[in-house]
C-alpha positions as CSV (number, residue, x, y, z in Angstrom):
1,X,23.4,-11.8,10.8
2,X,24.2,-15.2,12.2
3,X,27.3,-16.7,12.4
4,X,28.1,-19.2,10.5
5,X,27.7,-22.1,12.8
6,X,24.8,-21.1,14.2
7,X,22.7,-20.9,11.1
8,X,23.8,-24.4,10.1
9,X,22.4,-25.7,13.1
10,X,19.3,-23.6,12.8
11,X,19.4,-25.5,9.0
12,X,20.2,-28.6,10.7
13,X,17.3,-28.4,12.8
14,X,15.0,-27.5,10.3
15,X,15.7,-30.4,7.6
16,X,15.2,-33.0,10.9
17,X,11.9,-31.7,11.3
18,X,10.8,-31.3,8.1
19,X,11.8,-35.2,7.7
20,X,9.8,-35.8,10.7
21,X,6.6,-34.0,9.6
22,X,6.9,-35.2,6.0
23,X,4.3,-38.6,6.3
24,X,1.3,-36.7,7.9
25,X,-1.9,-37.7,6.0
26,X,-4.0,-34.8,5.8
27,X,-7.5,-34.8,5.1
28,X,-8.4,-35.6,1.4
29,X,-4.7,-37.2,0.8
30,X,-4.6,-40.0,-1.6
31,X,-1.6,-42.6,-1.3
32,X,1.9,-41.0,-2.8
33,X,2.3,-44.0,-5.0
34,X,-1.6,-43.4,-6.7
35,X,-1.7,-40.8,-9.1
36,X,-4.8,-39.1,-10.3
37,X,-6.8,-41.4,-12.8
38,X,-8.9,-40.2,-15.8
39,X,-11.8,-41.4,-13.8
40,X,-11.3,-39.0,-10.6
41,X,-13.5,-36.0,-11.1
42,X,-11.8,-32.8,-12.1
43,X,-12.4,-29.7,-9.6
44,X,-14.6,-27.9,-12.3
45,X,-17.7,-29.2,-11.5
46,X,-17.7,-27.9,-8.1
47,X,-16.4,-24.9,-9.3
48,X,-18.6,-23.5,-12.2
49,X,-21.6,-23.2,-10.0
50,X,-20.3,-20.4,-8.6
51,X,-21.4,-16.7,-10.1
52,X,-19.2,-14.4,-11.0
53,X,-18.3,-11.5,-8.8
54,X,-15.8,-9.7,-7.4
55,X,-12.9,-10.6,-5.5
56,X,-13.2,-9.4,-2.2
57,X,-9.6,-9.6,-1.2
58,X,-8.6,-7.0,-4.0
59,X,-9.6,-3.2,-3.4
60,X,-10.2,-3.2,-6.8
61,X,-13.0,-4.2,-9.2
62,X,-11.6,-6.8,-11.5
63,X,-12.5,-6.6,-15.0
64,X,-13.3,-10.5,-16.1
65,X,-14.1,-12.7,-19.0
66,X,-17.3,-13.9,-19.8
67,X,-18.2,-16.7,-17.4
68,X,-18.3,-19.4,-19.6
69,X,-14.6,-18.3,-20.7
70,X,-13.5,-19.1,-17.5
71,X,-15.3,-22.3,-17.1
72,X,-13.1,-23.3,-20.0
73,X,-9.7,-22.1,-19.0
74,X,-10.2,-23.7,-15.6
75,X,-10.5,-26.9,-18.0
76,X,-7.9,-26.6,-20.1
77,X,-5.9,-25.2,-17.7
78,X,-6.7,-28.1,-15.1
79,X,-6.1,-30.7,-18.4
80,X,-2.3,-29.4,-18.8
81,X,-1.6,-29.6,-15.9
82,X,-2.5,-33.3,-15.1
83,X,-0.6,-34.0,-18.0
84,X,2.4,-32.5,-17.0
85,X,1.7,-34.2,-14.0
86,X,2.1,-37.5,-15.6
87,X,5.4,-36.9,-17.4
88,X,6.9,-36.1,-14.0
89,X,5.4,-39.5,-12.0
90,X,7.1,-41.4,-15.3
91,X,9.9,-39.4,-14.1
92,X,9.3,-39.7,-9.7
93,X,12.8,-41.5,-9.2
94,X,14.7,-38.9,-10.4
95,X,16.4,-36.9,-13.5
96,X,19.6,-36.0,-14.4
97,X,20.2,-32.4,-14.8
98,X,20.9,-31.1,-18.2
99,X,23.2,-27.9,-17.3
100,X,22.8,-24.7,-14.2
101,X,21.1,-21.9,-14.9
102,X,22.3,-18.6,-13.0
103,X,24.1,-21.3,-10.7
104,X,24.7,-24.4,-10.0
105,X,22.0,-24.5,-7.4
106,X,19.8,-23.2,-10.4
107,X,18.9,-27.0,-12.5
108,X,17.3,-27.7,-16.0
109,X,16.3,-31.3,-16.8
110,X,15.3,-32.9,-19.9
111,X,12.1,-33.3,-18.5
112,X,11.3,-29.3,-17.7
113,X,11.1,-28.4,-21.4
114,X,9.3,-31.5,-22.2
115,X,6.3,-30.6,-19.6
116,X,6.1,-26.9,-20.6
117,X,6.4,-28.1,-24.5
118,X,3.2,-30.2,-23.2
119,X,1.3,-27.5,-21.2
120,X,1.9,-25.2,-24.1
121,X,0.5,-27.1,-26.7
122,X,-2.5,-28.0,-24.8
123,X,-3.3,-24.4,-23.6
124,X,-2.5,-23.7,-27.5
125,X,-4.5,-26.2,-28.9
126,X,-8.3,-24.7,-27.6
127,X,-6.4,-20.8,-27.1
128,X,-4.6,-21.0,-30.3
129,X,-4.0,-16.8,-30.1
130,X,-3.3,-16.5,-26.6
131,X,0.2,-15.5,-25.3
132,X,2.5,-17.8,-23.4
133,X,5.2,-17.0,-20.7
134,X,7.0,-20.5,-19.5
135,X,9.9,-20.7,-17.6
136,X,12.5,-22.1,-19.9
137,X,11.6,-19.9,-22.4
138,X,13.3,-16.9,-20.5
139,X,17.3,-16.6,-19.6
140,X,18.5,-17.1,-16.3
141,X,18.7,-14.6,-14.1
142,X,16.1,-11.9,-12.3
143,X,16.5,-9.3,-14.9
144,X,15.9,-11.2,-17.6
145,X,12.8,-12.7,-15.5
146,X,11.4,-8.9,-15.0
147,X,12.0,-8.2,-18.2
148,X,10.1,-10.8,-20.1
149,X,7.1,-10.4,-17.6
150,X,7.1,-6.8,-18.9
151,X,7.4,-7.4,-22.4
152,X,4.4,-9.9,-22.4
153,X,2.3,-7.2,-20.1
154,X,3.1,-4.4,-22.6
155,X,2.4,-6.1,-25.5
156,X,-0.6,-8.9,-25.5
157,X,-3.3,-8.3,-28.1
158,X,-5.4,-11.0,-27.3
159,X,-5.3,-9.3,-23.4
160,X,-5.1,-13.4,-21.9
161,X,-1.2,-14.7,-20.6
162,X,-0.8,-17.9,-19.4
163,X,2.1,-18.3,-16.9
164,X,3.6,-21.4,-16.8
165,X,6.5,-23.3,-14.5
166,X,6.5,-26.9,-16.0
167,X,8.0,-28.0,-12.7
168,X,8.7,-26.1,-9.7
169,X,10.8,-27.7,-7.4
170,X,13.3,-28.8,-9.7
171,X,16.3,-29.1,-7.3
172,X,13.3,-31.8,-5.7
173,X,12.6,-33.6,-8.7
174,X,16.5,-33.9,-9.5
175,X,16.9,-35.7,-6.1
176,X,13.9,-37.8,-6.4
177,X,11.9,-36.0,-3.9
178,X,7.9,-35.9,-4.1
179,X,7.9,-32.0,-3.7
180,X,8.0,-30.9,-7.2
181,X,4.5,-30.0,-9.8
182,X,3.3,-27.4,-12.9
183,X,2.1,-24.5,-12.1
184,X,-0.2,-22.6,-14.5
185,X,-1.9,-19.7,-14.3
186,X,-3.9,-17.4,-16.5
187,X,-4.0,-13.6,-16.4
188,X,-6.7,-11.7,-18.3
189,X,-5.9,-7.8,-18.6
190,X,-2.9,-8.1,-16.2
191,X,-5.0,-9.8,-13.4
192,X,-4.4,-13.2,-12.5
193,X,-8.0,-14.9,-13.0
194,X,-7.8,-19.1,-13.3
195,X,-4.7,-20.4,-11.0
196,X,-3.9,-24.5,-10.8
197,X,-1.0,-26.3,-9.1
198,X,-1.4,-30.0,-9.5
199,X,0.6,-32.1,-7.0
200,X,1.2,-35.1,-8.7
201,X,2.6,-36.9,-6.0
202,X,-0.5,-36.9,-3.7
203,X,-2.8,-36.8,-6.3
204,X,-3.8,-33.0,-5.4
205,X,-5.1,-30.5,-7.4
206,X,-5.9,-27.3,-6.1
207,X,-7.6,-24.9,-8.6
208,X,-8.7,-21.4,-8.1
209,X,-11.1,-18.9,-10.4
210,X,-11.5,-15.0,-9.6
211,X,-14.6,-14.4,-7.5
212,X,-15.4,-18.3,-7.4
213,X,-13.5,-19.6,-4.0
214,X,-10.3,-22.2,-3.8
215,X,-10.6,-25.1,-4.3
216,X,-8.6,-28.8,-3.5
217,X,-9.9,-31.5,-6.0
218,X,-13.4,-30.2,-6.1
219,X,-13.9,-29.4,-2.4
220,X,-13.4,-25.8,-0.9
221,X,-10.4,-24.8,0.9
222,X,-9.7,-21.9,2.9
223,X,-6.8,-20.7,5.1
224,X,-5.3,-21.3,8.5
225,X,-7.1,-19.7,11.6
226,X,-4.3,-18.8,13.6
227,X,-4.6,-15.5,14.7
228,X,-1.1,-14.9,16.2
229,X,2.1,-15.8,15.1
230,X,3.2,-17.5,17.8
231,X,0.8,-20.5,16.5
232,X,2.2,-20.2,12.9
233,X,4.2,-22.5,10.9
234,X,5.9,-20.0,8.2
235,X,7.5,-21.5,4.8
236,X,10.6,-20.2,3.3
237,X,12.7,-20.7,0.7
238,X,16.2,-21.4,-0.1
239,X,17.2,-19.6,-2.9
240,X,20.1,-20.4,-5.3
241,X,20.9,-16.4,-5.7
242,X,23.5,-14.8,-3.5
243,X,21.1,-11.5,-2.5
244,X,18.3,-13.4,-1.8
245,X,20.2,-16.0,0.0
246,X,21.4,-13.7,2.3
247,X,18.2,-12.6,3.2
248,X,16.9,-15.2,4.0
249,X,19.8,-16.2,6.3
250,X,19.2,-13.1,7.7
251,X,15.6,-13.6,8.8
252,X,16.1,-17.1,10.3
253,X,17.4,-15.8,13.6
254,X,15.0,-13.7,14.2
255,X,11.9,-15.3,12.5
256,X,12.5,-18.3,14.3
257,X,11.6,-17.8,17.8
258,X,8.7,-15.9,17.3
259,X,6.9,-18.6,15.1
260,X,5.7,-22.3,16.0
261,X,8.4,-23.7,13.1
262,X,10.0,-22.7,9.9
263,X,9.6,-24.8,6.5
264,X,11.8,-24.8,3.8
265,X,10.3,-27.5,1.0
266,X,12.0,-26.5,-2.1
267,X,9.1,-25.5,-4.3
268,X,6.6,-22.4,-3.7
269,X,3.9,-23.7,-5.6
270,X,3.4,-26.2,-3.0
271,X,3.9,-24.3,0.1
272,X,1.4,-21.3,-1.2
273,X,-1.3,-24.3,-2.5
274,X,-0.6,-25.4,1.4
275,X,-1.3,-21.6,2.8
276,X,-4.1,-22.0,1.4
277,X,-5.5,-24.9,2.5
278,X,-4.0,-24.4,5.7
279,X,-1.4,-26.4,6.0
280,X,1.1,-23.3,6.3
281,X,-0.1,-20.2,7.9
282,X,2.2,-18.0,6.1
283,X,5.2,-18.1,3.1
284,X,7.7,-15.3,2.5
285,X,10.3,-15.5,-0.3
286,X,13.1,-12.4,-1.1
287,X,13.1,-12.9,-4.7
288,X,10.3,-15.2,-6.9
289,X,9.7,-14.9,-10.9
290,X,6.2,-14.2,-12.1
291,X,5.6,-18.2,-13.0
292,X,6.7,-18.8,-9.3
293,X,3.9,-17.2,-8.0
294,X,1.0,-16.6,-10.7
295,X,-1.2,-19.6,-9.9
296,X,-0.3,-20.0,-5.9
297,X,-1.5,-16.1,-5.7
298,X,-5.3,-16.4,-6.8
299,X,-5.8,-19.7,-4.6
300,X,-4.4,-17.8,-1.7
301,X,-6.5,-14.9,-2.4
302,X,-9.5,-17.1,-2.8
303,X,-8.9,-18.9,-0.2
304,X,-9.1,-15.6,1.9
305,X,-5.7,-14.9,3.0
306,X,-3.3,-12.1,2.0
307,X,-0.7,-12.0,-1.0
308,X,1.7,-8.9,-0.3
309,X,5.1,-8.0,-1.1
310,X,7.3,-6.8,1.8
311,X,5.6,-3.9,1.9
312,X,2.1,-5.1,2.5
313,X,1.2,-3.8,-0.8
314,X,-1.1,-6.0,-2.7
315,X,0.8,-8.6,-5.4
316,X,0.9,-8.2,-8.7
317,X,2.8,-9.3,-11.7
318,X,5.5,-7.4,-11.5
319,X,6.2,-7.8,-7.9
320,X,9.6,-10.1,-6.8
321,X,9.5,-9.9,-2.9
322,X,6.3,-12.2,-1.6
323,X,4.7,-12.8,1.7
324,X,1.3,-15.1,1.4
325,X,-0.6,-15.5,4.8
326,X,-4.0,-16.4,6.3
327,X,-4.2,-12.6,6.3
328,X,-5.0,-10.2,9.4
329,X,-2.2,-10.1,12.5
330,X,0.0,-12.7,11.5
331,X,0.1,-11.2,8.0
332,X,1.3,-7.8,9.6
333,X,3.7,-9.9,12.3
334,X,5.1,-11.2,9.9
335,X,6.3,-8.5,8.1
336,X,7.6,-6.6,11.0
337,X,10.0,-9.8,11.8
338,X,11.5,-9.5,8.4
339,X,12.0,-5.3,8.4
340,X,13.5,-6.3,12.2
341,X,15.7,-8.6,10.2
342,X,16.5,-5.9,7.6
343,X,14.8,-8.0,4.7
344,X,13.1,-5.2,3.3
C-alpha cells in the first residue's frame, strides 16, 4: 500500500482535476441553474416503441412483465423521481445533517427521508401491493444492508421490488455540491427490469427498460469506445467504511498509471448513469448496497457495457463488490489492476 504522503498527494491531485473538469458542457446539457419543467418531454415516448426482447448482455433469458406493465413503471418510476428531484433543487445550497450513520463520513438529512417518503408514495399510489426497499428504511451498516436485500428477495408475493436511494450523494448535497440525485429501480422476479437516475442538477434523466436500450432524456445513449485502458477515465469511490476504504487506497497506486485519469465524485448513481453514456469508461467500488447500484446497473447493461463484481461474474442483487465498464478489454484490464492491487 501507499504511504501515507503519497496517497494524499495522489488525492490531492485528483480533487484539482476533478475541479478543473467539472464545467464541461456535454452534449444534451441544459444550464445547472434550469431544472426540468413539466413541459420537457419525459424519456417514455422514445422508449415504449421499442419491443420487448431479450437482454443481450445477460446469458440468460429474462422472464418480463407484460409490455404495457413496463411502459407504466417507466412512468411512474420516471414521475418519482422528478419529484424527488424537485425537493432536492429547493434544497441545492445545502442541508444540515441530522445524525452519522455507520460513521461520521456516513450522513442523514432531513431531506433524505422526505424524498424517499415522496418516491414511495408515488410508486405506492399506481402499485399499491408492490414491495419497497429504500435506503433509510434499513440500519447502518453492510450486514444489515445484505440482509434486508435478502429478506425482500425471499419473501415478495407480488414478485415486483422497487429499490430506492432518495439521494445518493449525500456527503454532496450536505456540502452544497451539484452531484447528488434518486435513484429508483424496479426488479421483477429478482431481475432488475425499469432503472432511472434523474440528475436534477443538469436537468438529466437517464432511464433504462430490459431489452428496450438506455436512454438520456428521450435520446439513446451507449457506452464509451475505448478499447484499452490506457484511454480510460475510471470512477471510484471514497467510501466512509474502514475495509472498503482501504481498498480503495490500495488500488490508487497502481490503477493510476495505467489509466488516462481517476474520478472520485461522491455519488455512484451518477458516475454509472455517466458509464453509460460515456462520459466514464469504467467505475469500480469495494463495497455498494443494492439501492447504490439497482438502477445505474440496467442502464449500463443497456447501454452495452458490462456490470461485474470483482470476479467478472455478472451483477446481481446480492452482489457488494462492483465494476461497470464499456465492456470487452478494458472491462478485463481493469480487473487484473485491482487483483494486482489485492482488491479482490
Amino acid at each position: 500500500m501507499a504511504s501515507a504522503s503519497s496517497t494524499l498527494a495522489l488525492l490531492a491531485l485528483l480533487a484539482l482535476n476533478f475541479t478543473r473538469s467539472f464545467a464541461f458542457a456535454p452534449k444534451h446539457t441544459r444550464p445547472l441553474s434550469t431544472p426540468r419543467t413539466s413541459s420537457t418531454p419525459t424519456p417514455r415516448a422514445a422508449e415504449t416503441s421499442y419491443s420487448t426482447k431479450r437482454n443481450m448482455s445477460s446469458n440468460n433469458e429474462v422472464e418480463l412483465p407484460p409490455g404495457a406493465t413496463l411502459d407504466s413503471l417507466l412512468e411512474v418510476a420516471t414521475k418519482a423521481s422528478l419529484l424527488a428531484g424537485e425537493i432536492i433543487l429547493g434544497n441545492a445550497g445545502g442541508a444540515d445533517v441530522l445524525k452519522s450513520k455507520a460513521n461520521s463520513r456516513d450522513l442523514l438529512t432531513l431531506i433524505d427521508p422526505l424524498c424517499e417518503k415522496t418516491i414511495r408514495e408515488t410508486i405506492l399510489a399506481t402499485f399499491p401491493n408492490h414491495d419497497f426497499l429504500g435506503e433509510e428504511d434499513v440500519p447502518p451498516g453492510k450486514e444489515a444492508s445484505a440482509a434486508a436485500i435478502d429478506a425482500k428477495l425471499a419473501n415478495n408475493p407480488s414478485q415486483y421490488l422497487w429499490i430506492v436511494d432518495p439521494i445518493d450523494g449525500t456527503s454532496n448535497f450536505v456540502h452544497g455540491m451539484p452531484l447528488c440525485m434518486p435513484s429508483v429501480a424496479v426488479a421483477y422476479k429478482g431481475e432488475v427490469v425499469v432503472g432511472v437516475i434523474h440528475d436534477p442538477h443538469r436537468g438529466e434523466t437517464f432511464t433504462a427498460v430490459k431489452g428496450r436500450g438506455a436512454n438520456m432524456n428521450g435520446e439513446a445513449i451507449k457506452v464509451g469506445e475505448q478499447s484499452t485502458i490506457g484511454d480510460a477515465i475510471v470512477g471510484m469511490g471514497s467510501p466512509p467504511a474502514e475495509e472498503s476504504m482501504k481498498m480503495s487506497l490500495a488500488a490508487l497506486p497502481v490503477m493510476m498509471p495505467k489509466v488516462r485519469t481517476i474520478r472520485m465524485i461522491g455519488s455512484a448513481a451518477l458516475m454509472l448513469a455517466w458509464v453509460a453514456n460515456g462520459r466514464l469508461t469504467g467505475y469500480w467500488e469495494y463495497d455498494l448496497s443494492s439501492w447504490d447500484v439497482a438502477a445505474g446497473s440496467i442502464l449500463i447493461e443497456e447501454a452495452g457495457g458490462s456490470m461485474t463484481d470483482l470476479k467478472n461474474e455478472r451483477w446481481n442483487l446480492r452482489t457488494r463488490k462492483i465494476c461497470a465498464s464499456n465492456g470487452g478489454k478494458v472491462h478485463e484490464e481493469i480487473l487484473e489492476a485491482l487483483g494486482d492491487a489485492g482488491v479482490v
